[in-house]
N, C-alpha and C positions, 0 to 999 in steps of 0.2 A: 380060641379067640379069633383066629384067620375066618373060621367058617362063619364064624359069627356074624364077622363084619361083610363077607359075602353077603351073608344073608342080609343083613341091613342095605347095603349097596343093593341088592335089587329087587328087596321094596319099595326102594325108593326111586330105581326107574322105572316101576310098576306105578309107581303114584299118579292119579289121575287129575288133569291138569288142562285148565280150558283152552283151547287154541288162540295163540293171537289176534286182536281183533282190529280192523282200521275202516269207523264207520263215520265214513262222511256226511256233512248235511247235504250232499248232492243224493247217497242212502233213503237219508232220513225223509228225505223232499220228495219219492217215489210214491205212487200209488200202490198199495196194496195188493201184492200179491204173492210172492215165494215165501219171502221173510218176514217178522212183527218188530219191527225196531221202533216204536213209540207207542206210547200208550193205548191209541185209539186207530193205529196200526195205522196212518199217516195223518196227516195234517188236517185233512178234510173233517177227523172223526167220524165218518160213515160207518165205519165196522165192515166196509164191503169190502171181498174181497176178488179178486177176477180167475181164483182158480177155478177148476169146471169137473177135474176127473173125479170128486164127489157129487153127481147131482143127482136129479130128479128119479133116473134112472138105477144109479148105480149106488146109491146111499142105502137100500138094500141089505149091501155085503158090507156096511161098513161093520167092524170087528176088533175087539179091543185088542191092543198091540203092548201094553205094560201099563201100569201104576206105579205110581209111587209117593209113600209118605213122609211127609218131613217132619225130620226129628228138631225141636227147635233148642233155645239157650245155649247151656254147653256141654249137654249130652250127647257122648258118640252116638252116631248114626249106626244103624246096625248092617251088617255085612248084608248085601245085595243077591250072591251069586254071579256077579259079572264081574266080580275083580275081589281080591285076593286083599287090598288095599281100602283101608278106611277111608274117607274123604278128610282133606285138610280141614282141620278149625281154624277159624280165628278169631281174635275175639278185640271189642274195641270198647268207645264208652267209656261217660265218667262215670257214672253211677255204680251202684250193686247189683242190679239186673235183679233176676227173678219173680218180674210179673206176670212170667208165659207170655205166650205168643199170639193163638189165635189162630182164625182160621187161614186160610189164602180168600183173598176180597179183591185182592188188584188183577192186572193183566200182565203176562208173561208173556215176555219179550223173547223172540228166537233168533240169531244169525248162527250160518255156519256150525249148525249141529247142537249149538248150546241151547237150554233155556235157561231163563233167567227169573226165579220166583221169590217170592217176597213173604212174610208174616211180619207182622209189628215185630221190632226189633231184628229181623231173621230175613240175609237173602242168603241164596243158592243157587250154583250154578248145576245145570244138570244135563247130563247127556239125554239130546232128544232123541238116539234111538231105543235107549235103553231104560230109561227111567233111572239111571244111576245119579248119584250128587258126587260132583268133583269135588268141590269146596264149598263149607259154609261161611257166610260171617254170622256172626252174634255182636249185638252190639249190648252191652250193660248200661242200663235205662237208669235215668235218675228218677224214674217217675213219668206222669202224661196220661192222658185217656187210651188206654191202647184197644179202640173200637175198631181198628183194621189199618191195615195198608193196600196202597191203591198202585205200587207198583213202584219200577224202578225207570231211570232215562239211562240210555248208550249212544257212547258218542266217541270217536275215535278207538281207544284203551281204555275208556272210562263206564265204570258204573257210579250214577247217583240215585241214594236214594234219602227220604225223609225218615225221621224216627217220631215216636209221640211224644218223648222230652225237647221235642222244637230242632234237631240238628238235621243239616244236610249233609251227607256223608256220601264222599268218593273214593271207589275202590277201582284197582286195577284188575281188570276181568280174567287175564289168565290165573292168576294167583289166588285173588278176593284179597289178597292185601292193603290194608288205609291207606291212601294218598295223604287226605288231610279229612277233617272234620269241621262246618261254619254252624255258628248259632243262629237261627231263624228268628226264636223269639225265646223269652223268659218262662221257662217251665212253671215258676214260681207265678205269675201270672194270671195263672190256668189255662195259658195255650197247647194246643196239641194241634199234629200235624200228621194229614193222612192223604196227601195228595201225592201222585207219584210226579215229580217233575218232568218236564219238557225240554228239550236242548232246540234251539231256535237259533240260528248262526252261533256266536260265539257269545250265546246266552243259557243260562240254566236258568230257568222259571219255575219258585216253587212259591206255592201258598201256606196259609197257616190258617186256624181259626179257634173261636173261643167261647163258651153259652154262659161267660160274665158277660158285665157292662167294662169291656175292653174293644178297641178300634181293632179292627183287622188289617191286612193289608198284604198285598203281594211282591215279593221283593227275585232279583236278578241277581245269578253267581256270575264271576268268568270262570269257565270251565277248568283252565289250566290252574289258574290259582287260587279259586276259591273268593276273591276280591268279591263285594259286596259293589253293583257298578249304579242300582237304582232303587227306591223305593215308590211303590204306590199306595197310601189309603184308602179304602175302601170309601170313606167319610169324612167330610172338610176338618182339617187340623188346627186351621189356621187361620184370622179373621181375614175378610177377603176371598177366602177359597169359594169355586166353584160348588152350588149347590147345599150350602150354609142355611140357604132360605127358606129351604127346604126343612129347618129343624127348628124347634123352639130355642133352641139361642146354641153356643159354640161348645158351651159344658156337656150337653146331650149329645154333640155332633161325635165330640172327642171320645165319649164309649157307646157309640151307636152300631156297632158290631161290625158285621156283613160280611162272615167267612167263608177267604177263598179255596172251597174246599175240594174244588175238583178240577182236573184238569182241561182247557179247553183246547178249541182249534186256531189256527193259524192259517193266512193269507198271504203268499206272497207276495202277488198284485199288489198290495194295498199296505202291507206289511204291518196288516194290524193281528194284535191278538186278540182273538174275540172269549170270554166266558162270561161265566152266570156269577153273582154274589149272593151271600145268603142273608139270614133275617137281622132286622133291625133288635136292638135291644136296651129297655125293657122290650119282649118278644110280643105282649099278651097287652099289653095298660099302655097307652100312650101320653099320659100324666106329666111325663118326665121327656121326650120327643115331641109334644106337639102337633098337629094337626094333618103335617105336609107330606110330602113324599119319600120323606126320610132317605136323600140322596146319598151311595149311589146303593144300598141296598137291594138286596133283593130285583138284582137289573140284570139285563146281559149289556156289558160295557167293551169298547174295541179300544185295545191301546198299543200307542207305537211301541213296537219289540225293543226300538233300541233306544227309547227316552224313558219309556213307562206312563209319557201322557196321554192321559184321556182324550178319544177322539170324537167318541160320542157314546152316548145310551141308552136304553129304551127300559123303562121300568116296568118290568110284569107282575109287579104285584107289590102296586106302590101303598107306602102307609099298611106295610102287613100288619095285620094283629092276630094272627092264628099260627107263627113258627114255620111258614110255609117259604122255607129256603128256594131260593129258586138255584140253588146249586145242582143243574141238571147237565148234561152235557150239553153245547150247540151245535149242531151238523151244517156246513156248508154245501148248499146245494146253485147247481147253476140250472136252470130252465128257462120256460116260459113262464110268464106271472099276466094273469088278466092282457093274454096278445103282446107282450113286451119281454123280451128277452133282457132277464137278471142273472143277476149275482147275490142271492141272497142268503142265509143264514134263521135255523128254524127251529124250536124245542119246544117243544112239550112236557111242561113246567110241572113242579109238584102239587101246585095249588090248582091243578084240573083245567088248566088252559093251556092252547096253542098258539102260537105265535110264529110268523113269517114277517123279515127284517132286513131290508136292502143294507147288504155286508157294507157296501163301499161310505153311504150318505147318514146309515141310522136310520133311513124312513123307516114309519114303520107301515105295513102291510095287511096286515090280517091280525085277527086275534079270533078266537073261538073258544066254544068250550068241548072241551073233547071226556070230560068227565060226566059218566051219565047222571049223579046224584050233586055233580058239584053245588052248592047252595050260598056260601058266605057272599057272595058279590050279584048284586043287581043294575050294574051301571059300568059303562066306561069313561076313562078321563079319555081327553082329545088327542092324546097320544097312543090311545088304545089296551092300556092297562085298567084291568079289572081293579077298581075300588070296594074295599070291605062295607058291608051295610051295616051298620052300628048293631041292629038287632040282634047279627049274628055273631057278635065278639061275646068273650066270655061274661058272664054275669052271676051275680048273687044266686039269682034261681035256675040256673045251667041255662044254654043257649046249644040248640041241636046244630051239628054243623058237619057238613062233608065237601071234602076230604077231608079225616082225623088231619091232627097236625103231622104223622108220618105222612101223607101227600097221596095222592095217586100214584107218585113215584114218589123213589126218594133218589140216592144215590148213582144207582145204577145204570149206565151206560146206553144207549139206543142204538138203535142200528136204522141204514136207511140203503135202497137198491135204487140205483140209477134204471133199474130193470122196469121196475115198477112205478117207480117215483114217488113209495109210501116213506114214511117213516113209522120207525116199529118201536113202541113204545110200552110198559107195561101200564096198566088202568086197572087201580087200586079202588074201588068205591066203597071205602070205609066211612062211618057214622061215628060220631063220639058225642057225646057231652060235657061242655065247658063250662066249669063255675070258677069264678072270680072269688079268689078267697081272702084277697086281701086290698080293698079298695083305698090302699092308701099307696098312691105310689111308689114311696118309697122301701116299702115292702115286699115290691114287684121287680126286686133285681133280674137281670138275665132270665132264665124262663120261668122264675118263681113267680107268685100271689095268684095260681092257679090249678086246680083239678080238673083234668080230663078224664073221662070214664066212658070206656070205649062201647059201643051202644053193637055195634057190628058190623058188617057188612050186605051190599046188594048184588053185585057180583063183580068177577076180576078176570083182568082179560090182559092178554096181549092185545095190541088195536094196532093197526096197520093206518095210518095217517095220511092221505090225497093234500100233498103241502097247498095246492093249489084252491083245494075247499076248505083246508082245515075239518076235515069230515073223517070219520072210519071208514075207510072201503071196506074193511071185515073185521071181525074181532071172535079172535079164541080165549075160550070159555077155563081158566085154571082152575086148577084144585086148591082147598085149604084159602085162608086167611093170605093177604100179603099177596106180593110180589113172587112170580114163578122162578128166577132167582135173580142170579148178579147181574144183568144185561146179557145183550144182544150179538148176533151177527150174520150177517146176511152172504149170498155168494152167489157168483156169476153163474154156477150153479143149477141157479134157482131154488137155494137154500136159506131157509130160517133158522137157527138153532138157539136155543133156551130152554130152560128148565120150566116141568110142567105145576110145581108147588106140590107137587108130589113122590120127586125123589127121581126125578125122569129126567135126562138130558134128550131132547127131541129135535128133530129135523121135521119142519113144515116147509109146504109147498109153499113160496113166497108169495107168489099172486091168489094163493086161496087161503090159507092158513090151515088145510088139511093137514094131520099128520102123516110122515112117509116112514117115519123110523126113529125107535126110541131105547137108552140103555139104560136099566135100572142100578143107577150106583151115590145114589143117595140126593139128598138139596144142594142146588149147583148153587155153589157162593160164590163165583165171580162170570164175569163174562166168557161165554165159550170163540175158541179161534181156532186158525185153521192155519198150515203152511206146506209147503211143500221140502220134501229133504230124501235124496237119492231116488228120486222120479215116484216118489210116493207123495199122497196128501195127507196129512197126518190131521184131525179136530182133538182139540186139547179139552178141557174142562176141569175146572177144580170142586171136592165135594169135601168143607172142612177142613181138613190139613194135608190129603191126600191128593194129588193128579194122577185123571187119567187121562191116557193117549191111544185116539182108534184110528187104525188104515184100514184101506180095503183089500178084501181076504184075495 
């Protein structure tokens, strides 16, 4: 019995256990470079980052350094070889779980040794030299679309993240332990929730969204307690509200969608937050919405962090009728603009336009189209938003239309180099064919009373974006259908890294898009990142359920 308990006593100081953590928003507020402590690796969302000992030269010898797969729900993890000790479970959640997981889709966050990765329902903390998992959680899902997660936010001792049954849920990072658990929105509903939160002073920022005819809306935790401090609508609730006028009357306003589904950037000059909303709905028939711009849909909108009012907007793809989410990430960028030095704010939307947008006023600046087949829109509104040309919305006898309603992009992340001044962008130039199959409107809930039938594609590229022309300075050529994979990121460098739609995690020359260096370990499903940990530069990448981790030899 005595050895017994020996033995238990030092497995258990064997047990692997994350280091304490105390990350400041003064952390968080840093430019991009040792460490990934926010989604889009700092506030800017650039994806750039300023480390260098991988570049042009020396990305050559880069060479994988471990993998590792995550076991998800609440099956033990299987023994590693780096430690003698399983990783802690834990488990949380009202439901009964057992929907699976999925792949990894979000951005993994690194300080101080750990990473921090995510699967619907499923984070993990894991040792970044070793590829080992200290702790899992499992969370037991009542239900939800579980189409990905997009990542976790770290803030002091805190981890949060979103589940697709609508919860936002904070753990204590050494342990994975539940803090507490707040309801987002009603699973029963049909909302689901895949945006990895933001920590912005002492606000946690999470979105939600839904493909009924349900309002969307983005709403503010306090970190410490979970307290519920604002809400914002995507679309007027209420008569009086701004941009009401916008809809055929307040009934349409009230389930006219516009889900916040991705995470955007932050200002603190200005102290707005800036992101993209997604489609209006009905998505396809405007029957039931009306003729106008279906406010604030499908916009990039700035809102005060610490009231959640709207400060201003610019719709890029007003009165959508094609599903063309403009839930894209926004990149803050400061230059020159036509001889005048801004502060502006730039993306390259799913519906094959780009746009540049003075961060501080809303002006707007540019628009173009950066899709080489785009076709639905033949006109701007005076604010510079591409308008749908009725010919090409869905119809009785199909209506040829590109970008399919998946976009030129979709989700997936961009990246942009102060080096070059592109932004880097994936260009989708899919065909589809749209019939309208149910011309009665009310037939046309959420993305129903329509067939798409996917006609093909012309070709797909990464496009390098001159914010200044709105123009491709260059564009590489990917393989296969789609998106080469999860996003982007760029390095001081002089690095590009994405996946080739082939099963390639690649390093391009940033100013040509030549490739310099590529590892074949399957379709990268999230965005590739990079950090620094004991004078090494380590690039991450996820393929499926699996990370790999390379340094140089």
């Amino acid at each position: 019995m005595a050895r017994r308990l020996l033995t238990l006593a030092a497995a258990l100081l064997l047990a692997p256990l994350a280091p304490a953590q105390n990350v400041t928003n003064a952390d968080i507020a840093k430019p991009l470079q040792n460490e990934w402590l926010t989604y889009n690796g700092d506030y800017t969302a650039r994806r750039y980052s300023a480390l260098t000992a991988v570049n042009r030269q020396t990305v050559k010898h880069l060479s994988l350094a471990w993998m590792a797969k995550m076991t998800p729900g609440d099956q033990l993890a299987p023994l590693t070889g780096y430690s003698k000790v399983r990783p802690t479970l834990i488990t949380g959640g009202e439901g009964a779980g057992g929907l699976g997981a999925g792949g990894i889709k979000g951005t993994i966050l690194q300080h101080d040794g750990i990473l921090y990765v995510t699967q619907p329902d499923n984070t993990y903390a894991v040792d970044a030299r070793s590829g080992e998992v200290l702790w899992h959680y499992y969370w037991k899902t009542r239900g939800g679309t579980h189409i990905g997660n997009r990542g976790v936010a770290l803030y002091k001792d805190y981890l949060f993240f979103e589940t697709p049954d609508d919860y936002l849920v904070s753990l204590e990072v050494k342990t994975g332990k539940e803090r507490w658990h707040k309801k987002i929105a009603d699973v029963e509903g049909g909302y689901f929730s895949t945006p990895a939160p933001i920590v912005i002073k002492n606000h946690v920022v999470v979105g939600t969204g839904n493909d009924l005819d349900a309002p969307s809306f983005l709403k503010s935790f306090d970190p410490e307690t979970g307290d519920l401090q604002w809400t914002w609508y995507v679309t007027p609730q209420n008569p009086g509200d701004p941009g009401l006028d916008s809809w055929k009357n307040l009934d349409a306003a009230r389930h006219g969608g516009g889900g916040t589904w991705v995470t955007g950037a932050y200002d603190p000059e200005t102290n707005y937050y800036i992101m993209s909303t997604g489609n209006p709905t009905p998505s396809w028939t405007n029957g039931n919405r009306g003729d106008g711009d279906n406010l604030y849909t499908c916009s990039l909108v700035a809102l005060d962090v610490d009231t959640g009012k709207l400060k201003w907007y610019m719709s890029t793809s007003p009165h959508d009728t094609h599903d063309y989410d403009s839930a894209q990430t926004p990149v803050l960028v400061d230059g020159l603009f036509k001889g005048r030095q801004r502060k502006m704010v730039v993306t390259a939307a799913r519906n094959g336009y780009f746009f540049v947008v003075d961060r501080v006023t809303g002006e707007h600046l540019l628009t173009t189209k950066y899709g080489e087949t785009t076709n639905w829109s033949n006109k701007l509104t005076p604010r510079g938003g591409p308008y749908p040309d009725p010919e090409k919305d869905a119809s009785i006898g199909g209506s040829l239309i590109s970008p399919a309603s998946g976009g030129t992009v979709n989700w997936q992340p961009p990246a942009f180099s102060p080096q070059t001044g592109l932004l880097y962008q994936y260009e989708n130039n899919g065909f589809s064919d749209a019939f309208l199959t149910d011309p009665d409107p009310r037939g046309a809930m959420g993305l129903g009373g329509k067939e798409e039938l996917s006609i093909g594609t012309y070709s797909n590229y990464i496009s390098a974006i001159d914010y200044k022309t709105g123009r491709a300075r260059w564009r590489h050529s990917l393989y296969g259908q789609g998106t080469g994979g999860g996003g982007l990121l760029t390095t001081a460098g002089g690095l590009l890294f994405s996946g080739d739609g082939s099963g390639n995690l690649v390093a391009f020359d940033v100013a040509t898009g030549n490739p310099l260096w590529h590892a074949h370990i399957g379709n990268i499903s999230n965005a590739p990142q990079t950090f620094l940990l004991d004078g090494h530069q380590y690039v991450i990448a996820a393929s499926g359920d699996t990370v790999y981790a390379f340094q140089l030899l």
